[in-house]
N, C-alpha and C positions, 0 to 999 in steps of 0.2 A: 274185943270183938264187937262190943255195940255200937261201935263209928262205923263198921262197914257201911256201905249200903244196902247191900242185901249180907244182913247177920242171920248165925246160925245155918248155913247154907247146907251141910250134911243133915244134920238134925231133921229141918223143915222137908227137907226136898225127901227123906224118908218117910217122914210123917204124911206128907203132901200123897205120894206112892200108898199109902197102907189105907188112907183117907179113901181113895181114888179103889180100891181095891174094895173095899167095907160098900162103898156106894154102889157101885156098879154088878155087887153081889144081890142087895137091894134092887135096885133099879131091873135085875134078871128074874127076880120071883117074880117082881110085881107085872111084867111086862109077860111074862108066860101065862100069868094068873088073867092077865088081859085076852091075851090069845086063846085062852082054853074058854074064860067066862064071858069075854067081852064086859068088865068090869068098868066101865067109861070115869068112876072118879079116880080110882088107882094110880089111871094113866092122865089124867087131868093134875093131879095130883106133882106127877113126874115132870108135865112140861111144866107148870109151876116152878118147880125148883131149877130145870135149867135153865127158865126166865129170867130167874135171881141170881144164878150163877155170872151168867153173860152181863145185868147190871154191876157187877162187882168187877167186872175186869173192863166196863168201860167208864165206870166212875171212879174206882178207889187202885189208880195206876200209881202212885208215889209214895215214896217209902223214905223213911229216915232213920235215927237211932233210936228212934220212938216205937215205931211200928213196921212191920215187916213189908208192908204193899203190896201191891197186886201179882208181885211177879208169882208166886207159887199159886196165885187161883190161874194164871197164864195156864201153870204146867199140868194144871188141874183138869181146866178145861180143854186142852190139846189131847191130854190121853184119851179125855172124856170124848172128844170129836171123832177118836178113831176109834172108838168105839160106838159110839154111836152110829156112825155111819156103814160100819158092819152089821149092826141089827137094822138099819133103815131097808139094804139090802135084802136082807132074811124076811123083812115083814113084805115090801115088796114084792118079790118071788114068789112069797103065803098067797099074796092079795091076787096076783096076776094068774095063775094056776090055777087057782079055782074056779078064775073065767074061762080062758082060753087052752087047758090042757100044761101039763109038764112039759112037753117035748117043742111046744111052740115057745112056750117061756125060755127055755133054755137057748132057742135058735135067734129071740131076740138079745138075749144076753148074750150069745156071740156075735152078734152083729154091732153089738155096742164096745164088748172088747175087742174084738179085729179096727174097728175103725180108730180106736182110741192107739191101741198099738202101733197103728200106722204112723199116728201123729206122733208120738212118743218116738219110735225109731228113727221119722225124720228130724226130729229137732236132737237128738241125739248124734247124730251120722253128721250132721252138720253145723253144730258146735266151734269145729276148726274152719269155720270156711273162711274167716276172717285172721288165722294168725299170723298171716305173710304178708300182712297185706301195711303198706306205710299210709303217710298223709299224704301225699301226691303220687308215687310209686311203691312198688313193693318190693320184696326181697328176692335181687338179683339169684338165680340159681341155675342160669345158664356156663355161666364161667367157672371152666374146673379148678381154674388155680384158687379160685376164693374160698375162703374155709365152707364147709356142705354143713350146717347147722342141722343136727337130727329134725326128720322129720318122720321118725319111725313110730307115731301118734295118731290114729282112729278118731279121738273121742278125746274132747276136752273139758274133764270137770270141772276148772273153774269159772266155764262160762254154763254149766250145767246147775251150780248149786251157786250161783252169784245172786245176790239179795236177800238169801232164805234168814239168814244170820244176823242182820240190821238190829241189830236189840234198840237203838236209837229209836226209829222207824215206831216202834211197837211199844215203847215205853216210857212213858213221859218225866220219868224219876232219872231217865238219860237225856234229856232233850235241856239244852241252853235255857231257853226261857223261863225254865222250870226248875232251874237249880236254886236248891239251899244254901244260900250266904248265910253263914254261923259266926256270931259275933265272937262268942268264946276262942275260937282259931285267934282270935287279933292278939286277944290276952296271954291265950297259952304257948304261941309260938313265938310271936314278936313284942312281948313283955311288955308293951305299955296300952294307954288309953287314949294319946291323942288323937283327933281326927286323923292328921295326914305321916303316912307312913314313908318315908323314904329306903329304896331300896341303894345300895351302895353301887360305884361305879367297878365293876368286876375288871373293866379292863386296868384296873391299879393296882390288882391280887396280885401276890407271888408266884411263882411256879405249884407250892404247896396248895395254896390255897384255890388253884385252877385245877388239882387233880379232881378225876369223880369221884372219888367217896365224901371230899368234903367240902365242894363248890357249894353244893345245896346247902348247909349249915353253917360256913361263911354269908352266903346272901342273908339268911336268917337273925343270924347274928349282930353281923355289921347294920342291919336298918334300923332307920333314927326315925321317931317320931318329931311332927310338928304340929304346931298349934293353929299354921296357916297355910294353905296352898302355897303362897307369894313365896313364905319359906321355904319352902321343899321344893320348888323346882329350882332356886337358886344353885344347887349340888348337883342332884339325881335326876336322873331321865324317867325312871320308874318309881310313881308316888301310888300309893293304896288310901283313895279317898273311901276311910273307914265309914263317915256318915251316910254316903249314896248309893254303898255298896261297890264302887266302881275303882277300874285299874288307870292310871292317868300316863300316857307316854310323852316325851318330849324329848326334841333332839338338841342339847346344847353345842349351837354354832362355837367355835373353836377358833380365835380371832389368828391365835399367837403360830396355831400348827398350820394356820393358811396361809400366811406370810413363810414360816418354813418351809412349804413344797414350793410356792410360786417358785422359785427359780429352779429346783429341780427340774418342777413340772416343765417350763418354758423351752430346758435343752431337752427333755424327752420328746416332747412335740415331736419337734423337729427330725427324731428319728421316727416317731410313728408315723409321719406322715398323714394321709388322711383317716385314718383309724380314729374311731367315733371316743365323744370323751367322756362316755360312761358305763359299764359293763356292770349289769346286775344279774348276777349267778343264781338260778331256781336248783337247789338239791330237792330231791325228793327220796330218802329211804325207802328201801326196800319196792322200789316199781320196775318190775322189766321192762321192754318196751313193749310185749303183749300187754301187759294190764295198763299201759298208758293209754292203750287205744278203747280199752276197754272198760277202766273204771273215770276215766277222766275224759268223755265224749265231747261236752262244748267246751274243755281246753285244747283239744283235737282240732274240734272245727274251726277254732280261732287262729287257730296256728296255720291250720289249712289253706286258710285266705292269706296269710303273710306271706316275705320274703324268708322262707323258714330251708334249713338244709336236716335233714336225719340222719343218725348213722344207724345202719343194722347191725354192726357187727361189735359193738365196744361188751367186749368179754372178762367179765369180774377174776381176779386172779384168787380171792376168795368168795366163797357164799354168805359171808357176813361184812358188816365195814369195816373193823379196824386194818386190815391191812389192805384196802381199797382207801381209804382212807389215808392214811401214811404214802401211798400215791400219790391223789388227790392233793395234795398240799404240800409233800413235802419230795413229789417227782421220784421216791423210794420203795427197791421192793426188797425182800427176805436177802438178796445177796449183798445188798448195801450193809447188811446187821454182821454177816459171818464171814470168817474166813477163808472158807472154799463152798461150792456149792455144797447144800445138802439136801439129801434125798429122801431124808423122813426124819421126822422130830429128835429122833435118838441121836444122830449124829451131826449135830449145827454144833460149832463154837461160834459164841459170838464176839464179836470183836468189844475191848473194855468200855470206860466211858470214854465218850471226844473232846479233847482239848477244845475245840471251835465245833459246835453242834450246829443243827439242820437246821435253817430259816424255812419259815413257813410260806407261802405265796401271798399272803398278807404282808409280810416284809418286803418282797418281792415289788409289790406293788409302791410300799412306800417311798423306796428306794427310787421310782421313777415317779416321784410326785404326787401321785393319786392317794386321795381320801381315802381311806378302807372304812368299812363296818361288818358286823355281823350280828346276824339276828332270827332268831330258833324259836318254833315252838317247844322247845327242849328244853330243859335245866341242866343243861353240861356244855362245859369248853371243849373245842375242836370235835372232830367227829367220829371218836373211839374214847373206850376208857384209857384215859391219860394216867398214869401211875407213877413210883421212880422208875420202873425198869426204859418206858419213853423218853423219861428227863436224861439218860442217859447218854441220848444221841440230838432229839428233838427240842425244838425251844417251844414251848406252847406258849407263842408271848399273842397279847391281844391285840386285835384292830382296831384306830385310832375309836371306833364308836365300837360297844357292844352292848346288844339287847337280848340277853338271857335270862336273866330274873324273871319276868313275869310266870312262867314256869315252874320257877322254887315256891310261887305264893302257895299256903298251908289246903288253898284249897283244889288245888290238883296235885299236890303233893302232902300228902299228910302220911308224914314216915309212923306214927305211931301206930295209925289202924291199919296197916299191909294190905290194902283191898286197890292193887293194882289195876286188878284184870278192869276194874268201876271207875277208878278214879289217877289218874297218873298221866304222862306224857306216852303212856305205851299201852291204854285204855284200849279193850273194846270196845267202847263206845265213845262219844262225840267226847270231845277235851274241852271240858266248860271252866271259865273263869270268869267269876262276875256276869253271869249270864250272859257269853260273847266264846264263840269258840276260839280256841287257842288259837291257830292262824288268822286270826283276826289282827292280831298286835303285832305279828310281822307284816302285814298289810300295812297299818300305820305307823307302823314305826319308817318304813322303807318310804312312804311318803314324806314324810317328815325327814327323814334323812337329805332327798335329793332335794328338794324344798329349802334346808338348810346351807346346802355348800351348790344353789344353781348351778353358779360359772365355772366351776372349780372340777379338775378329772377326779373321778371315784368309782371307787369298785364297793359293793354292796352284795355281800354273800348268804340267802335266804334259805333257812334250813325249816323242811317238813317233814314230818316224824306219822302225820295219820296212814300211811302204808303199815307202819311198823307194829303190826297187833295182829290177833289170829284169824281174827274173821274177814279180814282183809273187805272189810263194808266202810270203817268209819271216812275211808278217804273218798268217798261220795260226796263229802258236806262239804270238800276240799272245792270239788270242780266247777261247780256255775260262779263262785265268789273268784277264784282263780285269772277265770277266762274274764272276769268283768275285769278283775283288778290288772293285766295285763294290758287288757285294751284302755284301761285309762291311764296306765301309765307310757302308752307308743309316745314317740318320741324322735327323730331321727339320730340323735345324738348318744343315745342308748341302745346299746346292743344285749339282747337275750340269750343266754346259755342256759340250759334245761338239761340235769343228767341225772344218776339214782347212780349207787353203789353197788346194786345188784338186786334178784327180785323174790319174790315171796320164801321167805324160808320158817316162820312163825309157826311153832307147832299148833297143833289141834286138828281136828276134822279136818278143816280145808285143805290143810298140804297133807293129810292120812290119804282122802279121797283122790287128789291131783299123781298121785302117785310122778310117772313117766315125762308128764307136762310140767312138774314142777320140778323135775331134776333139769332140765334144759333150761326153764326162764330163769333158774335160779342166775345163772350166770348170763343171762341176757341182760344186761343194763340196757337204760334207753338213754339217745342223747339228744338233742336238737336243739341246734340254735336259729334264732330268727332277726331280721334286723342287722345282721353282722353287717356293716359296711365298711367302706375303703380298702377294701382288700386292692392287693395287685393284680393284675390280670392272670397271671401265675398261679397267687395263690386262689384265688376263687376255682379255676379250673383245678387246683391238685386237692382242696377239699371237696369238690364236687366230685369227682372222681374215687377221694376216698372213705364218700359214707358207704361206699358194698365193703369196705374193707375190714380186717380183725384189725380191732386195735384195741388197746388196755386203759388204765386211767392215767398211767404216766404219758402216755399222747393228750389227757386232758390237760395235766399240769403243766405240759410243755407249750400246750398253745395258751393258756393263761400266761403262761411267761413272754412266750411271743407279743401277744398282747397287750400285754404290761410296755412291752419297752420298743416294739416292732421293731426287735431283731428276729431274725430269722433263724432260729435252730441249726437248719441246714442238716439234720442227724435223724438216722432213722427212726427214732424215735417222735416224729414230727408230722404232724397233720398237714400241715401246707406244703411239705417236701412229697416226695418221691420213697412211699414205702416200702418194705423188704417183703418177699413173699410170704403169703399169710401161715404156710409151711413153716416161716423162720419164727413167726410173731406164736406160733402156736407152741415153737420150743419153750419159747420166751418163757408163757405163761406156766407149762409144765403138765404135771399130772392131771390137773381140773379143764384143761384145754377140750372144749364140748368138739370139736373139730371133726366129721368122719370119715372124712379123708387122709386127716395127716395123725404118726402117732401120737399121744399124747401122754408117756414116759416124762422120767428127768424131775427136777425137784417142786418139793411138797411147799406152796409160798405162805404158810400159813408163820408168823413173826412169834406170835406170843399166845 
C-alpha cells in the first residue's frame, strides 16, 4: 500500500472526519463564547488557524509514498467551508437583526433566496437545451420512419455536475508537470541499469502473448537495455531514456514491406478511384455524441469549419466495447458466434473453433496495399479483452506498425501497488508518463508514422481511452491538443473518421446521478468524418442522407472495407447504399435498441 498515491485512504479519510469533527466542536465553544462575551482573542485566535489551514492546501498539494499530501487537508478544509459558511450565515442574521428587526431580516433573506432560486431553476430547466443539437444541424425528428431517440428528459445531470470532479484541476500530485519519475521502477520492473531501455516490437507476439492478461508482462519482459540511444533505435520504436527521464518514439520506415504493397497497392488504385490515399481513424471510448459536443468544444469547433458529415443515429449493440468492438474490426455480431439466434444468455450454443478464422480490417487493409498502424494510449491489443475463447474465431494479428507499449511503462502501470483509480490507462485523473499525458505519444507517434511512408497508402488507427474513468473530466486535457493536432495534420489526401463504441457507462456519482440521460447516451455513439473525399456522386448523396439514420458499428466496418478497396458493398448493411427501414435496423440490434417507436424484443448481442 505505500506506492499508492494517496495511501491509507480508509484509515486517513476517517481520521481526517473525526479530526474535522474534534475541531469544529472547538471552533463552536469558542465562537458562542465570542457571541455571548465578545471575546476578540478566541476569535483571532480561530481566523488564525484557518489562515494556516488554507497555507497547507495551497503549499503542501503533493503526495508520494513518503507522505500523504494535501489531499485530506482538501477534504479537511471542504467540510470545514460548509461549515463555516452556516455559521457566517447565523452570525450574519445575529449582526443584522439587531439593526433592522427579525422580520425585515428574514424578508431580505427571502429576497436573496427567491432570486438565487430563480437562477438555480433556470440553469437547471436548461441543461438539455443543447443535446440535439449537431455541428452544422441537429437531430432530425420530423420523419417518423427514423428511429425517435428517447427524449423523455427534463434535466440533464451531466451537464449540471460537469467540472465539479477534475481532481487534475485541484491537485498538483495529478497534474503532468508534476509527476514523480521513480528510478527504482527501471530496476524493479525492467531489471537492468542501462540508460536506454528498449521496448520490444509487440507486433511480432503470438496470439498468447497479445492476449490481455499477459500483453503487459510481455512488453515488460521482452525490453532490452542499451548502453546507447544509436543502439536502441536500431530494433524498437519505443526507447525509455532512463537518464532524462523521458519516453523516445520512432517510427521504423519498413523498406522490404513497401516494395510488397506497391504493386498491390498500384491495382487497388485503380479500383478506388479517386478516394484519398490516407485514412487515419480517431476512436474515442466511451464518448456518445452528447458528451462530444460537450466535453470536447474546440474539437467541435474545428470540426465545424471543415468539410465534416455526422451521424446521429449509430446505436451501440452493447453498452460496453467488446462486442462493439468485434464489429468494429471484425464486421461480427453475437449470431456470427451461434447456432440459432439467441434470446438471453442461457440459451446461445456456440459454434466450435474455425478452421479459417476472422481477419481483422487491418488485414483488410493489407490485402489492398495500404500501410496499417495502430497506436493507443492503452496497454492492450485490439479493443476488447482478447482471451482464448476470441482466438477461437478471431485472429488478433497486428498492424504492419504498433504503438502500444508506452502505456505498459511501470509508471502508469504499476500492477504491484493497485491504485488504479491514481494511476493507470483508466485513471481518474490525467495519464502522466514522463511528465507528458498519455495521448501525447499517439500524437507523435501518428506524425511519425505519416512522415515515415509519405507516398505510400496507410491507414493509421488512433485509440483514446481518457473518456474511459468515472468522473468522466480527464478527457478535458484531451481537447485543445486534439483540435491543434488535427488541424496540423489537414491534408487533402487524408481522410478523418471519428467514432466511440458507445458512451458513458463508468460507475460512480456521475452515472448514479445521470440516472435516465445516461441510459440513452449509453447507446448513442458518435460518428464523424471530415475530409472524406472522392466519393461518387452517389455515394456522397446516400451518406449525406444517411447521417439521420440508425446504424450499428458493422455499417462502420463495412465502410472501412469499402474504403479499403472501393468496392461497393451494395448490402444493407452499407453506408453509401440505400438502407432498410430503421424498423428493420432496430431488429437487427435487438433488445438494447433505444428506438421509441419501433419494438425492441428478439436477442440479447451481449458475445461473452
Amino acid at each position: 500500500m505505500k506506492r499508492h498515491h494517496v495511501p491509507g485512504i480508509p484509515y486517513m479519510l476517517g481520521l481526517t472526519i473525526l479530526s474535522f469533527i474534534l475541531f469544529t466542536y472547538e471552533f463552536n465553544s469558542r465562537f458562542k463564547d465570542y457571541i455571548r462575551f465578545e471575546k476578540d482573542f478566541d476569535l483571532k485566535v480561530m481566523i488564525l488557524i484557518i489562515l494556516n489551514i488554507s497555507m497547507l492546501v495551497l503549499f503542501f498539494q503533493t503526495a508520494d509514498y513518503h507522505r500523504f499530501g494535501g489531499l485530506y487537508t482538501y477534504i479537511f478544509v471542504t467540510l470545514m467551508t460548509i461549515y463555516l459558511t452556516f455559521r457566517l450565515i447565523c452570525f450574519i442574521t445575529h449582526k443584522i437583526s439587531k439593526s433592522i428587526g427579525i422580520l425585515k431580516t428574514l424578508i431580505i433573506w427571502g429576497l436573496i433566496i427567491t432570486y438565487y432560486s430563480y437562477r438555480f431553476h433556470t440553469y437547471i430547466y436548461s441543461s438539455c437545451e443543447n443535446w440535439k443539437k449537431g455541428l452544422s444541424v441537429g437531430l432530425d425528428e420530423t420523419n417518423i420512419e427514423l428511429c425517435k431517440i428517447p427524449d423523455d428528459i427534463q434535466i440533464c445531470p451531466f451537464e449540471l455536475t460537469d467540472g465539479y470532479l477534475d481532481l487534475s484541476k485541484h491537485f498538483r500530485m495529478f497534474q503532468c508537470e508534476y509527476q514523480e519519475i521513480r528510478p527504482d521502477y527501471i530496476t524493479t520492473y525492467y531489471k537492468t541499469e542501462k540508460p536506454y531501455i528498449g521496448h520490444p516490437l509487440s507486433k511480432n507476439f503470438n496470439y498468447e502473448q497479445r492476449w490481455f492478461d499477459t500483453f503487459y508482462y510481455e512488453i515488460i519482459n521482452n525490453s532490452k537495455g542499451y548502453d546507447t540511444l544509436e543502439e536502441a533505435l536500431v530494433n524498437h520504436e519505443v526507447i525509455v531514456d532512463t537518464k532524462n527521464s523521458k519516453m523516445i518514439t520512432s517510427v521504423l520506415r519498413n523498406e522490404t514491406l513497401v516494395k510488397e504493397r506497391q504493386q498491390t497497392m498500384e491495382k487497388s488504385n485503380k479500383l478506388r478511384g479517386d478516394l484519398q490515399q490516407n485514412l487515419m481513424i480517431v476512436f474515442i471510448d466511451t464518448l456518445s455524441r452528447q458528451r462530444l459536443h460537450k466535453k470536447l468544444p474546440e474539437t467541435a469547433k474545428y470540426l465545424k469549419g471543415q468539410n465534416h458529415k455526422e451521424f446521429f443515429r449509430l446505436h451501440s449493440l452493447i453498452g460496453r466495447t467488446q462486442e462493439n468492438a468485434v464489429s468494429i474490426l471484425y464486421g461480427k455480431t453475437l449470431e456470427d458466434f451461434v447456432h440459432e439466434p439467441a434470446y438471453g444468455q442461457d440459451d446461445r450454443k456456440f459454434k466450435g473453433p474455425l478452421e479459417e478464422k476472422w481477419e481483422s480490417i487491418f488485414e483488410e487493409f493489407k490485402k489492398q496495399g495500404f500501410i496499417t498502424g495502430h497506436t493507443a494510449n492503452n496497454c492492450e491489443t485490439n479493443l476488447f479483452f482478447q482471451n482464448d475463447f476470441f482466438d477461437q474465431y478471431l485472429k488478433n494479428s497486428a498492424p504492419d506498425h504498433e504503438n502500444l507499449s508506452p502505456m505498459c511503462d511501470p509508471h502508469i502501470k504499476d500492477y504491484l501497488s493497485g491504485d488504479m483509480d491514481f494511476r493507470s490507462s483508466f485513471a481518474s485523473t490525467r495519464r502522466c508518463i514522463y511528465n507528458k499525458d498519455s495521448f501525447e505519444y499517439v500524437f507523435e507517434y501518428t506524425r511519425q508514422f505519416f512522415s515515415a511512408y509519405k507516398t505510400e497508402n496507410k491507414m493509421l488507427f488512433m485509440t483514446f481511452m481518457d473518456m474511459h474513468e468515472g468522473t468522466s473530466e480527464v478527457i478535458n486535457y484531451l481537447d485543445k491538443p486534439l483540435a491543434l493536432f488535427l488541424k496540423e495534420m489537414e491534408d487533402e489526401n487524408t481522410a478523418v473518421f471519428m467514432f466511440s463504441d458507445h458512451g458513458f457507462h463508468m460507475g460512480g456519482i456521475r452515472k448514479d446521478l445521470a440516472g435516465r440521460q445516461q441510459e440513452i447516451e449509453l447507446y448513442n455513439s458518435f460518428m464523424i468524418m471530415n475530409n472524406m473525399l472522392g466519393l461518387t456522386e452517389q455515394q456522397e448523396r446516400m451518406l449525406n442522407f444517411n447521417q439521420q439514420k440508425l446504424l450499428t458499428h458493422v455499417h462502420v466496418y463495412n465502410f472501412f472495407k469499402f474504403w479499403a478497396s472501393g468496392v461497393d458493398p451494395n448490402d444493407q448493411m452499407s453506408m453509401i447504399s440505400t438502407l432498410p427501414h430503421d424498423k428493420d435496423t432496430c431488429t437487427f440490434i435487438g433488445q438494447t435498441c433505444f428506438c421509441q417507436n419501433f419494438f425492441n424484443g428478439g436477442k440479447y448481442q451481449i458475445i461473452q
